[in-house]
N, C-alpha and C positions, 0 to 999 in steps of 0.2 A: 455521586462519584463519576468523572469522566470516564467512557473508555480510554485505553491502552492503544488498543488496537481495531482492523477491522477488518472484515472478510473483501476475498477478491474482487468480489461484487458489489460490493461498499465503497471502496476503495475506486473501482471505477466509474459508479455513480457520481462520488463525488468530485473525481478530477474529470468526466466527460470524456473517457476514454474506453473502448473496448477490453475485454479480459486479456486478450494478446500484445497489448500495449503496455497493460500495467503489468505481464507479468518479463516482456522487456528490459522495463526500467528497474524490473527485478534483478533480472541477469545484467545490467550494465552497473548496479550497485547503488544506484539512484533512491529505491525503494529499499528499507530495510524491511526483514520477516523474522516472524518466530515459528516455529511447525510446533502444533499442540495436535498432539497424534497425526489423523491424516489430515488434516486442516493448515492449509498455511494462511494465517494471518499478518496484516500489512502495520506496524506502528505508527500511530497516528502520530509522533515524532515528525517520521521521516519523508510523512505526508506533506506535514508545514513547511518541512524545509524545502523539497521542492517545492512547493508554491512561492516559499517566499526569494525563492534563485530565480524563478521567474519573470 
């Protein structure tokens, strides 16, 4: 089964950005999240789409 989703760190590995940049694109609405307790993770949805706006 795919993930869903991926942690900050993930998340930034994989688009080659710093944790303050992805969490940016969090606040500009670019990035969707889900909060599972203290954990926000990033939808790997919202990953592709950025990429593929790109």
């Amino acid at each position: 089964m795919e993930p869903i989703t991926a942690s900050i760190n993930d998340t930034a590995k994989a688009l080659s950005l710093g944790r303050t940049s992805i969490y940016a694109l969090i606040r500009e609405g670019r990035l969707e999240t889900v909060k599972l307790g203290r954990r926000t993770l990033v939808k790997i949805a919202s990953i592709r789409r950025l990429l593929e706006g790109q």
